[in-house]
KOLSE-475331 format. One line per 10 residues: their letters; for each residue x, y, z of C-alpha. Coordinates in steps of 0.02 Angstrom, whole numbers, padded with zeros to 5 digits. Example, Ala and Ser with C-alpha at 12.3 -4.5 7.8 and 13.67 -1.06 7.14 Angstrom:
BEGIN
AS) 00615:-00225:00390 ~ 00684:-00053:00357;
***
This chain:
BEGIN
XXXXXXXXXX) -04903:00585:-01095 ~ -04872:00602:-01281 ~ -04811:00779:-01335 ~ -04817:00820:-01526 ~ -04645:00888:-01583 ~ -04701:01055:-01620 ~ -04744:01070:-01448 ~ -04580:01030:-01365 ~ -04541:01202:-01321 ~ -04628:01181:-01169;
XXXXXXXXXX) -04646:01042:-01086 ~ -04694:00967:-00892 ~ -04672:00774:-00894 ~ -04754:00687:-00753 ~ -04620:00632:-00611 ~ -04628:00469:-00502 ~ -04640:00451:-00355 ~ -04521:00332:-00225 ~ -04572:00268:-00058 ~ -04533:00341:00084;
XXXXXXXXXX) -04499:00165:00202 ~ -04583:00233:00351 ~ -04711:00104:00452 ~ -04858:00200:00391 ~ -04800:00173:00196 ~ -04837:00010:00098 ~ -04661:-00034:00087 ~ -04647:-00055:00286 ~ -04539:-00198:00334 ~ -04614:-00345:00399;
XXXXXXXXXX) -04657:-00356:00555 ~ -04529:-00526:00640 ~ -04624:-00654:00713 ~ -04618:-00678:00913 ~ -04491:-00784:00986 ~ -04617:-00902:01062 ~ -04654:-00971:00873 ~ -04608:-01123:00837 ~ -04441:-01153:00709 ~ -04558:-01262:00604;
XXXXXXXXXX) -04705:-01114:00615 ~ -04586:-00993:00571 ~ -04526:-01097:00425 ~ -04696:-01129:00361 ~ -04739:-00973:00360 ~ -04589:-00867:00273 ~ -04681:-00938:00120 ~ -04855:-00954:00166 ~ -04994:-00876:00015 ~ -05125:-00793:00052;
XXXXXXXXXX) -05282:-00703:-00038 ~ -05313:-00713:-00229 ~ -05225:-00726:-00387 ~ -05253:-00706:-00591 ~ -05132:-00823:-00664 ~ -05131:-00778:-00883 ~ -05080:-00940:-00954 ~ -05159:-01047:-00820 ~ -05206:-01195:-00925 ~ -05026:-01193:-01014;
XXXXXXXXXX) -04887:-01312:-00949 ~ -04808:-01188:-00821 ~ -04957:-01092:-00786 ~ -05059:-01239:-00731 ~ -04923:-01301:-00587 ~ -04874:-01123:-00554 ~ -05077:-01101:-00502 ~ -05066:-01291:-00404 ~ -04898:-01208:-00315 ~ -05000:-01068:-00265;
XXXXXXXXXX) -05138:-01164:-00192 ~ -05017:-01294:-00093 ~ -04953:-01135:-00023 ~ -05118:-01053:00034 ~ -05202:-00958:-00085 ~ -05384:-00943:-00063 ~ -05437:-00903:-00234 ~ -05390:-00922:-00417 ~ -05427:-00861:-00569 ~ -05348:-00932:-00730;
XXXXXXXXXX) -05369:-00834:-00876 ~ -05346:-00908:-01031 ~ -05424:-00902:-01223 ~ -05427:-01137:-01233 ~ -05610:-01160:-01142 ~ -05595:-01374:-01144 ~ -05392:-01347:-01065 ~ -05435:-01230:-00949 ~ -05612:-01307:-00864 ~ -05496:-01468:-00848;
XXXXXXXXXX) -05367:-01390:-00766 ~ -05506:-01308:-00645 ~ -05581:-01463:-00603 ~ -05435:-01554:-00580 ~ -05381:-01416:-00444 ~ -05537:-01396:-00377 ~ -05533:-01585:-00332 ~ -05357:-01563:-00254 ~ -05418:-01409:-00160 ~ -05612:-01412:-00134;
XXXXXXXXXX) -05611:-01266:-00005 ~ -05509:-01132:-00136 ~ -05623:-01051:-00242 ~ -05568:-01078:-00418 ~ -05643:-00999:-00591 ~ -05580:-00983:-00777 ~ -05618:-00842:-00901 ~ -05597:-00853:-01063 ~ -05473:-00679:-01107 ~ -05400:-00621:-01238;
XXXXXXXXXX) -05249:-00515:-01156 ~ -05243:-00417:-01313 ~ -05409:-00350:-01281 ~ -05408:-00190:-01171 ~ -05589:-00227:-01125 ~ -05579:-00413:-01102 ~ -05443:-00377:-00981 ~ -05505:-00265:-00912 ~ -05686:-00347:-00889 ~ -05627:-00479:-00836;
XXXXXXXXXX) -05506:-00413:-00678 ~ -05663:-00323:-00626 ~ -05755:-00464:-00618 ~ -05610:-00559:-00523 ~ -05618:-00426:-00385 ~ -05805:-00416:-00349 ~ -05794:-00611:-00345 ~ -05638:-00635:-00251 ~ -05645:-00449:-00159 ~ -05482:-00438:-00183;
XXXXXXXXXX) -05325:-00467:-00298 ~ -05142:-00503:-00232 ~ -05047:-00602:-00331 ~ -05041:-00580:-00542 ~ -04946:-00720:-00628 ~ -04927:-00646:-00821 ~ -04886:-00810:-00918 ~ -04991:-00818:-01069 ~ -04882:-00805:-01224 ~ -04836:-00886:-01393;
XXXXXXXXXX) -04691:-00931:-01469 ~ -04637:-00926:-01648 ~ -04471:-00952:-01763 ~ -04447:-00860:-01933 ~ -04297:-00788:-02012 ~ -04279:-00604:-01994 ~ -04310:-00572:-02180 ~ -04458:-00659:-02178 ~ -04551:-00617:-02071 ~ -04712:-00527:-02100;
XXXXXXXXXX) -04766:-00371:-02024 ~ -04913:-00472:-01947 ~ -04806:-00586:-01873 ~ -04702:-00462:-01780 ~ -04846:-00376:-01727 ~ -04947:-00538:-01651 ~ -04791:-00596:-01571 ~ -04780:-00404:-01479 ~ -04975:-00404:-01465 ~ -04967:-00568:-01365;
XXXXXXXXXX) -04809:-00566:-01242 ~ -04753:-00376:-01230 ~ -04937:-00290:-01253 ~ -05052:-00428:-01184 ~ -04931:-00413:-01028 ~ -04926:-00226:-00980 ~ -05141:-00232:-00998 ~ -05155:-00363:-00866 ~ -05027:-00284:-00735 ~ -05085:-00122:-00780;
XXXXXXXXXX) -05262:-00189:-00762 ~ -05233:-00274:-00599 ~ -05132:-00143:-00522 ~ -05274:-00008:-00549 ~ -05343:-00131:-00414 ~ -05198:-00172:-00306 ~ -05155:00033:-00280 ~ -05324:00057:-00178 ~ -05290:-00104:-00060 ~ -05281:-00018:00099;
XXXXXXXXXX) -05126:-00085:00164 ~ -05074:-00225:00056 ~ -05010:-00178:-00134 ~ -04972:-00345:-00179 ~ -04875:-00451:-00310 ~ -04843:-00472:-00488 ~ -04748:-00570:-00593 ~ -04696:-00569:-00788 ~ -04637:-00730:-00881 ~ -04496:-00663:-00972;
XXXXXXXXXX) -04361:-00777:-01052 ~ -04169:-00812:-01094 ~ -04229:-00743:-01243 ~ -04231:-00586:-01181 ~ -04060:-00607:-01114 ~ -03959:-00710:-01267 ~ -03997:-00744:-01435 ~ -04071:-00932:-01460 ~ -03973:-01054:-01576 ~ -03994:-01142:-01705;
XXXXXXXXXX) -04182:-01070:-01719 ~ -04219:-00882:-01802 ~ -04330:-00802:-01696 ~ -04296:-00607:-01694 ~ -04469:-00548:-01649 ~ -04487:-00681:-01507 ~ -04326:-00617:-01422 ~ -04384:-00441:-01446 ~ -04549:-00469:-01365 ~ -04470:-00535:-01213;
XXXXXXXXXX) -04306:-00403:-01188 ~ -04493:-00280:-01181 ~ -04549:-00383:-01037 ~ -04381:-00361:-00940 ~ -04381:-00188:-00959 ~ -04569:-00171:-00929 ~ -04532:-00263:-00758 ~ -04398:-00144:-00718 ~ -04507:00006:-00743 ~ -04645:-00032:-00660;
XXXXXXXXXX) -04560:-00109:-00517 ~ -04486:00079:-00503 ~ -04644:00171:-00536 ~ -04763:00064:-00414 ~ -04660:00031:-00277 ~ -04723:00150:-00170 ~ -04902:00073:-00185 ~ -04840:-00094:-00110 ~ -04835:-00167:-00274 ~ -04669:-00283:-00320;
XXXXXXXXXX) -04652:-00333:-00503 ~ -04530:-00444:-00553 ~ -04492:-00572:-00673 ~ -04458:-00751:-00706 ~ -04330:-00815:-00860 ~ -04357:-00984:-00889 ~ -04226:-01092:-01008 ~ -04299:-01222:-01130 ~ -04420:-01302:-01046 ~ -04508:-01472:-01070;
XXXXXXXXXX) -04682:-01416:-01121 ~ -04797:-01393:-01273 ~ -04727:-01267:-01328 ~ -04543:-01345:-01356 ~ -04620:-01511:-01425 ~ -04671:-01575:-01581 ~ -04634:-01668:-01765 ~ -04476:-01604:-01825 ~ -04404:-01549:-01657 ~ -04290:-01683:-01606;
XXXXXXXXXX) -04152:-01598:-01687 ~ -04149:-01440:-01588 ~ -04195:-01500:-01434 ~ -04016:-01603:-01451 ~ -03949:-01457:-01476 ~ -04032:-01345:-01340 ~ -03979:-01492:-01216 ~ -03812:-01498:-01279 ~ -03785:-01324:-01249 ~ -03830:-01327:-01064;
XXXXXXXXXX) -03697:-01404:-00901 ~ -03861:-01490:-00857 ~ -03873:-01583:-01011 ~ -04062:-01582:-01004 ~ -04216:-01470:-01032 ~ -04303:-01399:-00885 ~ -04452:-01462:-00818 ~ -04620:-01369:-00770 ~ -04585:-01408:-00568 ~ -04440:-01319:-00566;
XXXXXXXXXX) -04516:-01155:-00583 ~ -04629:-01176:-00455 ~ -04502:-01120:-00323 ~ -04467:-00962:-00386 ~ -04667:-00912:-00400 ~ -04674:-00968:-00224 ~ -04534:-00851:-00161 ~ -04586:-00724:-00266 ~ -04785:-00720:-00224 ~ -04756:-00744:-00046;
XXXXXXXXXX) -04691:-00664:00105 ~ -04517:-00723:00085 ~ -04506:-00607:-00062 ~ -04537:-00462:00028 ~ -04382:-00343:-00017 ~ -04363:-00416:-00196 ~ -04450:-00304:-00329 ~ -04376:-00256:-00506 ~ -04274:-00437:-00520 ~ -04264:-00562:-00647;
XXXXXXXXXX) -04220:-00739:-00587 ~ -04150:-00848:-00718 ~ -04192:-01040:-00723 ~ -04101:-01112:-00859 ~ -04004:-01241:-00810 ~ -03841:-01132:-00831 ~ -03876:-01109:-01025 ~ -03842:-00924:-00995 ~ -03670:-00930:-00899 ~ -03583:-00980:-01070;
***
């Protein structure tokens, strides 16, 4: 609600709603499995994955094992959205190959797009009949100095990782509030850069976009609990990928290394653990965190 200032003599803002935690809401706690399970049943199934997933992003470096992750785990369908057609039907048919009884689709999205997002989650839920996991990791990535930088620039950079963000949880959770029982989960890619500023590279509007994304996390985390809906959100360091590659790199990926106790970059892989605990079971009573993967960059 948006309340012109000559109005603000009177005023009724909407109020959230919490969860009440009884066995009837859709924060209940998990029912414990019998004591005639096996330890290596029960282990097995504290992260188990089940039903269907958007992953944004899902051609991209960490998007493409976060979606293999998934399906290792037990998801029965995916559906990578993502705006590189030739990336993304590869990355489709090489997981279809790896797991020829998920069902596995690509849409070509543009998450800055209110009706492209939002065409595209409904056709994801007729398909699938259901969506229960959102993986938000589409994004770009961009270094100018602050007094250079155009207005277009700043606003892309927003458009892309803050805006492009909040359309596809807000899309998908318009979905996830009417599951009967279930909610389900969702989770941002945020960054250190929402946390520190990077060195030796200027990138103001990047580290902006991503401090949004922690704070958008928080707030819906807060506002859709009581729906059964966690939100939470992944920080990744400097991570080996496209996106941290390239002619005329070398130099501050030195640098990035140097400033970390493990003395390397990260490595797609090593994400994969945290999307597992957080789209699974074993993430149950975790909503409205950030989990930092940085190889201790941020500790200094």
């Amino acid at each position: 609600m948006t309340t012109d200032r000559s109005q603000l003599t009177s005023r009724n803002p909407p109020s959230m709603t919490l969860s009440t935690g009884t066995a009837t809401s859709k924060t209940a706690a998990p029912t414990s499995a019998p004591p005639t399970v096996l330890p290596a049943e029960r282990a097995r199934d504290r992260f188990a994955i089940s039903g269907n997933a958007i992953v944004t992003g899902g051609a991209g470096g960490i998007g493409s094992v976060a979606c293999r992750a998934l399906l290792e785990h037990g998801l029965q369908g995916l559906a990578l959205f993502d705006l590189h057609p030739n990336e993304a039907q590869n990355t489709v048919n090489a997981l279809k190959k790896e797991f020829p009884s998920a069902k596995i689709t690509f849409y070509k999205v543009d998450i800055t797009d209110p009706d492209s997002v939002a065409d595209a989650v409904a056709t994801v839920h007729d398909t699938l009949g259901s969506i229960d996991i959102l993986l938000c990791f589409a994004g770009i990535v961009g270094a100018t100095h602050a007094l250079d930088i155009s207005v277009s620039e700043w606003n892309k950079m927003l458009a892309v990782n803050t805006t492009g963000v909040f359309l596809c949880a807000q899309a998908v959770a318009r979905y996830m509030a009417h599951e009967s029982s279930k909610g389900g989960s969702i989770i941002l890619m945020a960054s250190i850069s929402g946390h520190i500023v990077n060195f030796p590279q200027p990138q103001v509007h990047y580290n902006a976009s991503k401090a949004a994304v922690l704070s958008i996390k928080s707030s819906l985390a807060a506002e859709w609990a009581r729906l059964g809906i966690r939100v939470n959100s992944i920080s990744p360091g400097y991570m080996d990928t496209i996106l941290n590659e390239g002619e005329g790199l070398d130099g501050h990926r030195r640098e990035w290394a140097k400033r970390m106790p493990f003395g390397r970059m990260g490595q797609p892989e090593e994400l994969t653990g945290v999307v597992v605990l957080l789209a699974s079971g074993a993430g149950s009573y975790i909503t409205g965190a950030d989990i930092v993967v940085d190889g201790g960059l941020t500790v200094f």
